[in-house]
C-alpha positions as CSV (number, residue, x, y, z in Angstrom):
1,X,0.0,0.0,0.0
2,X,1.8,3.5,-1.2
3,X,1.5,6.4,0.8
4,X,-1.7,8.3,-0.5
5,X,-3.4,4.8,-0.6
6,X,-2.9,4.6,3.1
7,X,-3.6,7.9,3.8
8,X,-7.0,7.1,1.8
9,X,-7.4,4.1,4.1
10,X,-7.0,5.4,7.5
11,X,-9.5,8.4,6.8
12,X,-12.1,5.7,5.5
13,X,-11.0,4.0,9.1
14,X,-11.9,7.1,11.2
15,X,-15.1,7.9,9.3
16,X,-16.3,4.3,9.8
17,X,-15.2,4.6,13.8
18,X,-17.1,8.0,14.0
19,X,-20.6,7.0,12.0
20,X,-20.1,3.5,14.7
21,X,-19.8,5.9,17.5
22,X,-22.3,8.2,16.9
23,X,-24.7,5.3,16.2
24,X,-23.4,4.0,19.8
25,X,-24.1,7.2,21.5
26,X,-27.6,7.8,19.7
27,X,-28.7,4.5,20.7
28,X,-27.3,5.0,24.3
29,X,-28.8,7.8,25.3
30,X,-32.3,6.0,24.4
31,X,-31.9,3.1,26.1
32,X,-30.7,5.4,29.4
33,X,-33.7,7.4,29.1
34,X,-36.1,4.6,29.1
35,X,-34.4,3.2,32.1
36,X,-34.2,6.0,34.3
37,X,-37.8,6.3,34.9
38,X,-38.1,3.1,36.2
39,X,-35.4,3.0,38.4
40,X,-36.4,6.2,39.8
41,X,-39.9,4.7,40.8
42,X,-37.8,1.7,42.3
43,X,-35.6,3.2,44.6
44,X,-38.4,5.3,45.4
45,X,-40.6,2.3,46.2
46,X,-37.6,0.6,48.3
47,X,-37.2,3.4,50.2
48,X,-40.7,3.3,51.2
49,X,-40.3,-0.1,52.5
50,X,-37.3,0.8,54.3
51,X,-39.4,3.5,56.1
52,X,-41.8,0.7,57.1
53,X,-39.9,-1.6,58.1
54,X,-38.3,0.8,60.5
55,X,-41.6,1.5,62.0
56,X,-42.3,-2.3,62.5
57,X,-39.5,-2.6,65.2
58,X,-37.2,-5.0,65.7
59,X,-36.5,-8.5,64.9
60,X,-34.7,-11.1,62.6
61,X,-37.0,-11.3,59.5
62,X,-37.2,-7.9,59.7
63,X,-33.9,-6.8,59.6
64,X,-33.1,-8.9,57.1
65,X,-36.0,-7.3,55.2
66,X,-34.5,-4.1,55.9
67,X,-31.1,-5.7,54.2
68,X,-32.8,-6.5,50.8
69,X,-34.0,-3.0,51.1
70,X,-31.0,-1.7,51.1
71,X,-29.8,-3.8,48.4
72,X,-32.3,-2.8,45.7
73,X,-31.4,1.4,47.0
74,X,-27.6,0.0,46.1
75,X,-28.2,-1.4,42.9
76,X,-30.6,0.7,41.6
77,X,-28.2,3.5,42.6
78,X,-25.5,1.6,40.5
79,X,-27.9,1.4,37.5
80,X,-28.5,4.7,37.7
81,X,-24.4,5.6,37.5
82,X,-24.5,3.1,34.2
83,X,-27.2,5.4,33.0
84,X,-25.3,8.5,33.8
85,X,-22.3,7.3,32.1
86,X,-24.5,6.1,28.9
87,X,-25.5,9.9,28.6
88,X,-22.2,11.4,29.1
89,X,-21.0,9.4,26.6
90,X,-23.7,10.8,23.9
91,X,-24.0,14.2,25.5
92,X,-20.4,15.0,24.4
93,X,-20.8,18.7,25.1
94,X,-18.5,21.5,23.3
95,X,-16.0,22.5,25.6
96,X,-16.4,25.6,27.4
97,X,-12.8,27.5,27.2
98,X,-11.3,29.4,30.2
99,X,-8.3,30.0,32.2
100,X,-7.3,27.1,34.0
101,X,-4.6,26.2,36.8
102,X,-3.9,22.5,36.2
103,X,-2.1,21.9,39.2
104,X,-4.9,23.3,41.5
105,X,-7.5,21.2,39.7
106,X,-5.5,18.2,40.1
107,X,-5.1,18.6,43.7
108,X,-8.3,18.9,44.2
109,X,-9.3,16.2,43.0
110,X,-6.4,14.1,44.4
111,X,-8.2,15.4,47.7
112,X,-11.4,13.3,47.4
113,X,-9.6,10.5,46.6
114,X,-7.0,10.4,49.1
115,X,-8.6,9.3,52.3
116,X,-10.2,6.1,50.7
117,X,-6.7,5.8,49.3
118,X,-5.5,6.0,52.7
119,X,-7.8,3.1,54.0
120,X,-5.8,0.8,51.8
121,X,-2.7,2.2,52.2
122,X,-2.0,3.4,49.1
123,X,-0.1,6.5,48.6
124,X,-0.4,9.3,46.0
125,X,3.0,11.2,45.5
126,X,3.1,14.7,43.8
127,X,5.5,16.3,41.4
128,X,4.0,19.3,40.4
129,X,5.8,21.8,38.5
130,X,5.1,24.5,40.3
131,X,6.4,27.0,37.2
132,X,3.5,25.7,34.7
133,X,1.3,28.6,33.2
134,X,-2.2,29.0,33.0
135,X,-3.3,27.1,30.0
136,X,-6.9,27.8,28.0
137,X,-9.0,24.6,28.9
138,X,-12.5,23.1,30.1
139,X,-12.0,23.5,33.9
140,X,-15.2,20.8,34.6
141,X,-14.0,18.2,31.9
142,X,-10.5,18.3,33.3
143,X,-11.6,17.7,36.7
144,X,-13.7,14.8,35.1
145,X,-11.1,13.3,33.5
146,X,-8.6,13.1,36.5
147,X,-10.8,11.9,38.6
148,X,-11.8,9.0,36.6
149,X,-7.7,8.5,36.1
150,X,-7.1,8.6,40.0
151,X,-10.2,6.4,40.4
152,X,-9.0,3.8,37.9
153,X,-5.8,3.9,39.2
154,X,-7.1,3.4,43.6
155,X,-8.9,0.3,41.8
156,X,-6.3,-0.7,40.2
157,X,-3.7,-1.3,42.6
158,X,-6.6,-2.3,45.2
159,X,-4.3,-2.2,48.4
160,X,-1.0,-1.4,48.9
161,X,0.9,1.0,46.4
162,X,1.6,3.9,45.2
163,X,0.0,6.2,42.8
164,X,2.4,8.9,41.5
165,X,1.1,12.6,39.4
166,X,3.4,14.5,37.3
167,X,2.9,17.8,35.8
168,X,5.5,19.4,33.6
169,X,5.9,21.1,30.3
170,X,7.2,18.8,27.7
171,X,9.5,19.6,25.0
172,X,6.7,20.7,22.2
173,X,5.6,23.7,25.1
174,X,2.5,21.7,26.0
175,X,1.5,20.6,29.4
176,X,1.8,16.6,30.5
177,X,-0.1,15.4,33.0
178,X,1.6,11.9,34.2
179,X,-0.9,9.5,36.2
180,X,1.0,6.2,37.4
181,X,0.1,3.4,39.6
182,X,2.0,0.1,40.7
183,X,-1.4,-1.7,40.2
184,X,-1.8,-5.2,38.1
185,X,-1.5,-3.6,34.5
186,X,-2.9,-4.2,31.9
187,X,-1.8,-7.2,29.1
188,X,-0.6,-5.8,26.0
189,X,-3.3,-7.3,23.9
190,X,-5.7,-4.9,25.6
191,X,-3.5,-1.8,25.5
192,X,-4.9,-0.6,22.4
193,X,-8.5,-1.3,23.4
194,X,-9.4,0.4,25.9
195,X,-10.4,3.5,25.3
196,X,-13.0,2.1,22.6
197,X,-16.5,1.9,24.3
198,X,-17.9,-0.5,26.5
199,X,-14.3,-2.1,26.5
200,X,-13.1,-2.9,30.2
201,X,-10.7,-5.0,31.8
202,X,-12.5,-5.1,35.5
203,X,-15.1,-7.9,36.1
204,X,-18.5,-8.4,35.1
205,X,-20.7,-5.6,37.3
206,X,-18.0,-4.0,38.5
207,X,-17.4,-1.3,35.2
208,X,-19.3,0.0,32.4
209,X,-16.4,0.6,30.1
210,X,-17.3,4.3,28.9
211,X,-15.3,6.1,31.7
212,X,-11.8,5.8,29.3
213,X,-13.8,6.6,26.4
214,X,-15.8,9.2,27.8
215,X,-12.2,11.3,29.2
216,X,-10.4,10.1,25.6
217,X,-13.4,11.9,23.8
218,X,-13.4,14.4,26.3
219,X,-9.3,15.2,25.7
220,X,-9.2,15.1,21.8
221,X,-12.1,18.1,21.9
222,X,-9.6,20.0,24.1
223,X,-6.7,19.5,21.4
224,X,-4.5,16.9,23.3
225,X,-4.4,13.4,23.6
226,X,-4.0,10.6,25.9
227,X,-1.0,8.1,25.8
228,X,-0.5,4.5,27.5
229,X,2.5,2.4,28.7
230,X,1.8,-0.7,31.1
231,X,3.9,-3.5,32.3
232,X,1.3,-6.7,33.6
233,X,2.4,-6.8,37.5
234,X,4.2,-3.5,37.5
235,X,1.4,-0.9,36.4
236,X,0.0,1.4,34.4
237,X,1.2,5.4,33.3
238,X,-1.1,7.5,31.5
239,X,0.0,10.5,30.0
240,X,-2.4,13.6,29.3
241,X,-1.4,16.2,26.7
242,X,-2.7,19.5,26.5
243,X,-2.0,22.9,24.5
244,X,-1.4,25.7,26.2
245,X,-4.0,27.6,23.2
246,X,-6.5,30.3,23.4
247,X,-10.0,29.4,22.4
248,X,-8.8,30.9,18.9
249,X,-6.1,28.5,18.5
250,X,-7.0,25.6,20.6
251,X,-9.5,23.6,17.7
252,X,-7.0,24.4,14.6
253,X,-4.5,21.3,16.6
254,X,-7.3,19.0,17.5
């Protein structure tokens, strides 16, 4: 295949990719509409019974009726976050440009996460660069996006690591944003698949696989991108790239 030939190819590749994914999204945010209602009247419904059973005192059956109250308010809660993510994967919302101060969003965010992190003795190391300028940026998606990266990472290592966040310019004037953990990894076979949708490496129930492709979709409409390197036993690095552009610049590189 000569060069034009390929370049032919691999725009043929990305059109099919974006008709599949906005066919994906379309049907998505259907099927979350039509099951939010429902769910809504559910947990409403259990937490009805929860209210009587409280007023029916104590005792054995009861309490374990008040457990499989509690379990329907759980997983109806968890539906509801599958939901959520189904939308925000369709919504895909323009990005709303402003000054931003990366480091400050990403220590606050590292904040909410740190005291679960805590309770399994994880630790989350900084090196921020504390010379970065304020870049031109979606303040909300960033803080989206890290959090789903510090998440990902508490889960992956489960207990006992370390999680480590860089921030530096790199050698192109653009800001990196360096997310590592000593978790399990992720097998090389999978490397390249998991920012498609629905695509997840955790077990069945416990992930809806649009949290990767909702912060990858999220980063290429702020102009950057998002890179990978893992090692199976050793962890997982993800590296966030973003321009330092205006709002007049900032679409011309994405």
């Amino acid at each position: 295949m000569d060069a034009p030939e390929k370049k032919d190819w691999l725009l043929d590749e990305r059109l099919l990719q974006s008709q599949k994914l906005a066919a994906i999204g379309e049907l998505s945010a259907g099927i979350a509409h039509e099951i939010n209602n429902p769910l809504a009247i559910i947990r409403q419904e259990a937490e009805w019974m929860q209210l009587l059973l409280k007023k029916l005192g104590d005792g054995k059956e009861l309490e374990e009726l008040q457990g499989s109250a509690h379990q329907i308010v759980e997983q109806v809660d968890r539906c509801t976050e599958i939901t959520r993510n189904l939308l925000d994967f369709a919504r895909k919302r323009d990005p709303v440009i402003q000054a931003v101060e990366v480091n400050r969003i990403i220590e606050n965010m590292t904040m909410l996460v740190e005291k679960e992190a805590k309770h399994s003795n994880i630790t989350i190391v900084r090196y921020y660069d504390e010379t970065l300028p304020v870049i031109y940026s979606d303040a909300p998606q960033l803080r989206q996006v890290i959090l789903n990266f510090l998440t990902n990472a508490t889960y992956a290592i489960g207990k006992n690591g370390v999680i480590t966040i860089t921030t530096r310019l790199d050698a192109n004037d653009a800001l990196d944003i360096v997310i590592s953990d000593t978790g399990c990894g992720i097998p090389e076979a999978q490397v390249s698949k998991i920012f498609d949708p629905f695509f997840t490496t955790k077990p069945p129930g416990q992930g809806t696989g649009l949290g990767l492709s909702i912060c990858h979709g999220i980063i290429q409409r702020l102009g950057g991108r998002i890179t990978v390197a893992s090692t199976v036993g050793q962890g997982t690095e993800f590296t966030i790239t973003l321009p330092r552009s205006r709002e007049s610049e900032l679409f011309a590189h994405a």
